[in-house]
C-alpha positions in Angstrom: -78.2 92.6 55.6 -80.5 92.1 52.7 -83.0 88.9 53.7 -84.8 87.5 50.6 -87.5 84.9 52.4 -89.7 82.4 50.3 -92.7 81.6 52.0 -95.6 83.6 53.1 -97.2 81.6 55.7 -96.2 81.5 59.6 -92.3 80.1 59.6 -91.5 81.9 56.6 -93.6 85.5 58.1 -92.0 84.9 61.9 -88.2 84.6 60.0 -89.1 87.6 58.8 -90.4 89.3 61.9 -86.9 88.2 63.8 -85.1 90.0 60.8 -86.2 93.5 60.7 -86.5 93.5 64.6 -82.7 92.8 64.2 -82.4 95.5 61.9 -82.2 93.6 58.6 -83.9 94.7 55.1 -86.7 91.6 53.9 -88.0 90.9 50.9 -90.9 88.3 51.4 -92.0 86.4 48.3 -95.3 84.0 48.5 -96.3 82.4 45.3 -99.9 83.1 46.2 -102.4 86.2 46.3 -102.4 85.0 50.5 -100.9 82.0 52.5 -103.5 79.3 51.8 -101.4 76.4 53.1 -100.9 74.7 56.5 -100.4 78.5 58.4 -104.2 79.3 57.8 -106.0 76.0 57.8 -105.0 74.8 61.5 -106.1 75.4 65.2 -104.3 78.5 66.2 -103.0 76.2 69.0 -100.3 77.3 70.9 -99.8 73.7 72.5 -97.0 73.3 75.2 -99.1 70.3 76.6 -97.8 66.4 75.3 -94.3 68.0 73.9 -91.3 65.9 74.2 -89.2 66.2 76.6 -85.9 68.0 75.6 -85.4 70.6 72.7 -89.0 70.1 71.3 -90.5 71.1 74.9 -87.5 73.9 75.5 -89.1 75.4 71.7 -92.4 75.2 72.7 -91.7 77.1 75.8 -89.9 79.7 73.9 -92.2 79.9 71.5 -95.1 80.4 74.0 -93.3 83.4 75.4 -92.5 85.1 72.1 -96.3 84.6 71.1 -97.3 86.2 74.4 -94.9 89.2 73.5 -96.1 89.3 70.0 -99.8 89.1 70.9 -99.2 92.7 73.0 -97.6 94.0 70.2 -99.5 92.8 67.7 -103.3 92.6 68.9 -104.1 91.7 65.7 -102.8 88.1 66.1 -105.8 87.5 68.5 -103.3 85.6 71.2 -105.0 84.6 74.2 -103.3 82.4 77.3 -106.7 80.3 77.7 -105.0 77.1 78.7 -106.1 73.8 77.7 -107.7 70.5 79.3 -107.5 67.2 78.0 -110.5 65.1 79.1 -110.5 61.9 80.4 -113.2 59.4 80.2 -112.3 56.0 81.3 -109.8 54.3 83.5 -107.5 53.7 81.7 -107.2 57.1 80.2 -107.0 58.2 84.0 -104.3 56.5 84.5 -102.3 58.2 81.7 -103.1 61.6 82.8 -102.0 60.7 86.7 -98.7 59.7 85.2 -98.6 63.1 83.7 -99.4 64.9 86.5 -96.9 63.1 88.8 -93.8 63.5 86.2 -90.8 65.0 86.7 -91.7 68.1 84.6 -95.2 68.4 84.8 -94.6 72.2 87.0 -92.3 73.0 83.8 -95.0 72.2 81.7 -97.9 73.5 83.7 -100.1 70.0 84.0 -102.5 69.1 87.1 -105.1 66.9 87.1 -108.8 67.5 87.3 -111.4 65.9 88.5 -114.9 66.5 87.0 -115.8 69.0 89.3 -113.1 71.1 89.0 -112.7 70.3 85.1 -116.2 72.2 85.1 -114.5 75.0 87.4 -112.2 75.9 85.1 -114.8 75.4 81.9 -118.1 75.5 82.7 -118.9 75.1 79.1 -118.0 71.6 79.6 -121.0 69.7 80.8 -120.7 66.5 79.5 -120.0 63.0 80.9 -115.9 62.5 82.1 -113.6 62.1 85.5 -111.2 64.6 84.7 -109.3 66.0 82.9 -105.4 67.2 82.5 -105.2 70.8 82.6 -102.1 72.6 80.9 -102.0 76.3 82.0 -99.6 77.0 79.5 -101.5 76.5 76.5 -102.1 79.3 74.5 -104.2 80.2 70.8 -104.0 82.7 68.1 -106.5 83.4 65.3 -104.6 81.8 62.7 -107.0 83.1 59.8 -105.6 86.8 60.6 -102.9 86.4 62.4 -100.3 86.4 59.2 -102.3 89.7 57.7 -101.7 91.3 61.1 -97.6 90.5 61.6 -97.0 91.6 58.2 -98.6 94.9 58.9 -97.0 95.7 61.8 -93.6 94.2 59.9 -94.4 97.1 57.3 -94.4 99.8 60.2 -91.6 97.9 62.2 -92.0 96.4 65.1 -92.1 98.5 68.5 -88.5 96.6 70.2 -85.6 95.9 68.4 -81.8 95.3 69.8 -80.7 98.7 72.0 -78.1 99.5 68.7 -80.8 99.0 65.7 -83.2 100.8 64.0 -86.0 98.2 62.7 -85.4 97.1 59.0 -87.3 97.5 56.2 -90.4 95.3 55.0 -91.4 94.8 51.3 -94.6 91.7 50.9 -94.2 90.4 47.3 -97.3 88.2 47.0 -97.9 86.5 43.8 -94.4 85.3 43.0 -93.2 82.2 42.4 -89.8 82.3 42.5 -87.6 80.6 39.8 -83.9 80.7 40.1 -81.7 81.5 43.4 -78.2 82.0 42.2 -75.3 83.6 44.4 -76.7 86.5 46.2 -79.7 86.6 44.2 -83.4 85.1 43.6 -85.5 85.5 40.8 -89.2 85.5 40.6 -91.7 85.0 37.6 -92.1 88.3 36.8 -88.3 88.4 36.2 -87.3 90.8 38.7 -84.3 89.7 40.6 -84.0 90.7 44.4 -80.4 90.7 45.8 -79.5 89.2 48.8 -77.3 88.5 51.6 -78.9 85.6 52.9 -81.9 83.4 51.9 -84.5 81.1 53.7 -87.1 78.8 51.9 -90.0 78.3 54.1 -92.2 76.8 51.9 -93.9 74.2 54.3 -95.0 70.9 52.5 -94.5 72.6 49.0 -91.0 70.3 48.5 -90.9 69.5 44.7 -90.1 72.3 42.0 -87.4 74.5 43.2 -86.9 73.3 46.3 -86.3 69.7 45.0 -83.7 70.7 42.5 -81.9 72.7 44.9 -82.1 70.3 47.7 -83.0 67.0 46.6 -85.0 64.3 48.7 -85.3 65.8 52.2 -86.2 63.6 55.2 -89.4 65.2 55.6 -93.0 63.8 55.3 -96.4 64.9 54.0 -99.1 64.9 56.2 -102.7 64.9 54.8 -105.8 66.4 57.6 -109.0 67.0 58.2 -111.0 69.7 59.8 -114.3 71.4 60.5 -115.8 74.8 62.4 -119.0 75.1 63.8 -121.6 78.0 64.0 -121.1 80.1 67.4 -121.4 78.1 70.7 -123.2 80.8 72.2 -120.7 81.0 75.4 -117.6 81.0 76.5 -115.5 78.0 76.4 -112.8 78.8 78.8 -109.8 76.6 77.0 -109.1 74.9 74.4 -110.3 71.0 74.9 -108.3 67.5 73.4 -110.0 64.4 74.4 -107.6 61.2 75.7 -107.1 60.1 71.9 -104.5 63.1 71.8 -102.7 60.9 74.7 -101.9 58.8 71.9 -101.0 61.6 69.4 -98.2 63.2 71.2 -95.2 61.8 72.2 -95.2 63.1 76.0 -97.3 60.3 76.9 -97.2 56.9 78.3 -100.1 55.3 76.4 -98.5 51.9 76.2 -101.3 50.2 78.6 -103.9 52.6 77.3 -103.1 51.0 73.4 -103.6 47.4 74.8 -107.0 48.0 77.3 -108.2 50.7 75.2 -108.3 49.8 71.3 -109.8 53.6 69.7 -113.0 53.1 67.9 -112.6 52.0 64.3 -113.3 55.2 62.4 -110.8 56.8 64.8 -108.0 54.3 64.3 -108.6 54.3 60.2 -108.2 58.2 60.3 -105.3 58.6 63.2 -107.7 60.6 65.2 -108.2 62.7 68.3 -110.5 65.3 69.0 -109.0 68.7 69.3 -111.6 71.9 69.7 -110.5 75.6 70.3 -112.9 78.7 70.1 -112.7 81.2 67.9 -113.3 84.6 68.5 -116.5 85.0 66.9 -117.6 82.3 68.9 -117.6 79.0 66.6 -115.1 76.1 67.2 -112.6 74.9 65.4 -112.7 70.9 65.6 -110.9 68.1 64.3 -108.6 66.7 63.2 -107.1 63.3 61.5 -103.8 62.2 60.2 -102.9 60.3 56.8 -99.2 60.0 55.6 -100.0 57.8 52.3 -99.8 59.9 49.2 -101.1 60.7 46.5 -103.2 62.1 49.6 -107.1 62.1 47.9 -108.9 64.9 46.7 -112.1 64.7 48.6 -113.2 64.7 52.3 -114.1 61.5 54.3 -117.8 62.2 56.3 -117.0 59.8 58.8 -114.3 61.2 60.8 -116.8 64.2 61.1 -119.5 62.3 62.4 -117.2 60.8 65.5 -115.5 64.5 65.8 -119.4 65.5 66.2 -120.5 62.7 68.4 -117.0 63.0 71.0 -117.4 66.8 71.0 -120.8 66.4 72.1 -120.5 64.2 74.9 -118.0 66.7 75.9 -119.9 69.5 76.2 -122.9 67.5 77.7 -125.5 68.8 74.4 -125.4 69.0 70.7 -122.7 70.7 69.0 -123.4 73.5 66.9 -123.8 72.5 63.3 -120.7 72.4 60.9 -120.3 75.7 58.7 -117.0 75.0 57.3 -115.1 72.1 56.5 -111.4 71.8 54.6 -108.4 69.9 54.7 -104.8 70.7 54.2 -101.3 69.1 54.0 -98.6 70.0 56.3 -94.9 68.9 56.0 -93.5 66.5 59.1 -89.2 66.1 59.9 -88.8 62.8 59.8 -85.9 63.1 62.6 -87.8 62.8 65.7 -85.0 64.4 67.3 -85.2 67.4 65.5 -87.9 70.3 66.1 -88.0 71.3 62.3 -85.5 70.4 58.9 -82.9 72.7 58.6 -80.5 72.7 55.6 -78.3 75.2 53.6 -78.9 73.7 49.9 -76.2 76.3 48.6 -74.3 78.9 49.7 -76.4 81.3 51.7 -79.6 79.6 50.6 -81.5 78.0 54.2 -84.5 75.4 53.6 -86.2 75.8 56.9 -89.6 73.2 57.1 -90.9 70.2 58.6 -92.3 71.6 62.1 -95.2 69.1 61.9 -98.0 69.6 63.4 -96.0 72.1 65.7 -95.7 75.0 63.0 -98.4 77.4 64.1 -96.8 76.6 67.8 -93.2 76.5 67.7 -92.7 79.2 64.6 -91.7 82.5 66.6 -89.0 80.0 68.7 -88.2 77.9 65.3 -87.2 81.4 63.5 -85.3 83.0 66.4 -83.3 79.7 66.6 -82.4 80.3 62.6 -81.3 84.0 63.1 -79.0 82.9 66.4 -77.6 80.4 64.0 -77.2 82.6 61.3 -75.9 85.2 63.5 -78.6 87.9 62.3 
């Protein structure tokens, strides 16, 4: 088959890595020089821990295998099993994380509670004031400023496994092209070249209006607005990527409902819909945030005050001063409103496949979200 795929960033660049290991011919078309959207301005979390119990925790597992596989195919992608620890700091948040560790799936899921003293074990980075913390061996990053760069070249030289009666397909990157018209076995870009094809998939995360909107209308599928920061080099190793109990309230794995009525978050933290989040890079700085607004028009500018309590919580953490901010940015990510459903899926004409709305799952659940579309498919 010819593949035409719309969408440079991670969904729309792991659809095309499941294509050509099948054997298919891609042409991937991003309307930018580089994927500047939610694919690059994220944690690089590969985040098993606080998924819902079902199809959404069935994807992230998948997904966490395939990321393992890619990452020693693709060192490039910087993947690295470091595990994560959500720290607890009070009671009530205690009691949250026992429940975790005691549920039915918490081997599945590859929780166990800490208590400081081991917490420190495991990170001795962490020197800060808590009684624990919820450990997820599972957890996983990726550099998710290189990462996309790095697939698509070893997409150009085919990846190393495909199926035992395929030859890997052919890669072409089109950056710089907007498409504007899919018609029957065909897509058109700006330049007016027209690229035949078999089959079509839109991945073009929270970038619904234009095309996309006259093909498929209104989707059930949210914006989400988000702020985030990285810090000069820590100057050692921090051993796994770190939430603090606000996440608790975040994902939907969680039984916070005692923790939201003894535990009210700080105001700053409640106006922003925050929790603390903080992965290493491999250069040494951490990536930190992050907060959540759904109102649109979403504004232009960045809020200090969420940065000031990511600075103060990460702090206390770590037990000293965090190192100063270098970079800070925000981006927009697109949300299925179906909390059923692990991403949107629609065919808004006849071999033409909207694939978006992972949430804040996309840089996680991608490799497992794609493979899903090319079973379906029958790639």
């Amino acid at each position: 088959m010819r593949i035409v795929i719309v969408g440079g960033g991670v969904l729309g660049t792991m659809h095309a890595w499941h294509a050509v290991r099948r054997g298919h011919d891609v042409v991937h078309l991003e309307r930018e020089a580089e994927a500047r959207g939610a694919s690059v301005r994220n944690f690089g979390l590969v985040w098993v821990s606080g998924r819902s119990s079902g199809p959404e925790l069935a994807t992230a597992l998948r997904a966490r295998q395939l990321w393992e596989e890619i990452g020693a195919e693709v060192p490039g992608v910087g993947f690295r099993g470091n595990g994560s620890l959500t720290l607890v700091r009070t009671d009530a948040e205690w009691l949250v994380a026992e429940a975790a560790a005691a549920a039915p799936d918490a081997a599945e899921r590859g929780w166990r509670l800490l208590d400081a003293e081991q917490v420190r074990a495991v990170n001795p980075a962490l020197r800060g004031d808590f009684l624990g913390g919820l450990h997820c061996a599972l957890d996983g990053a990726v550099e998710s400023r290189v990462a996309l760069p790095a697939l698509r070249a070893a997409l150009a030289v085919g990846p190393a496994r495909c199926s035992a009666s395929r030859e890997p397909g052919r890669y072409t990157w089109l950056p710089g092209r907007e498409v504007r018209a899919v018609g029957a076995g065909s897509v058109r870009d700006d330049t007016g070249e027209v690229h035949g094809a078999d089959a079509v998939v839109l991945a073009t995360g929270a970038a619904l209006g234009g095309l996309v909107k006259e093909l498929a209308g209104p989707v059930p599928v949210r914006r989400v607005w988000l702020q985030m920061a990285q810090t000069a080099p820590l100057g050692e190793p921090l051993a796994t990527s770190v939430a603090d109990a606000d996440s608790f309230r975040y994902y939907p794995a969680y039984d916070t409902q005692r923790l939201r009525i003894e535990q009210p978050q700080p105001p700053v933290a409640a106006e922003h819909g925050m929790q603390l989040l903080m992965v290493q890079r491999l250069d040494g700085g951490l990536t930190i945030g992050d907060t959540h607004a759904y109102a649109e028009p979403f504004p232009f500018d960045e809020v200090e005050a969420p940065y000031d309590h990511l600075v103060e919580v990460a702090s206390a953490v770590l037990g000293r001063p965090l190192p100063r901010i270098e970079r800070r940015w925000n981006g927009v990510y697109a949300q299925c409103l179906d909390p059923a459903a692990v991403a949107y899926r629609s065919e808004v004409a006849p071999g033409v496949h909207l694939v978006t709305g992972p949430g804040g799952r996309g840089m996680t659940c991608s490799p497992a979200i794609a493979e899903q579309t090319a079973e379906e498919l029958s790639w």
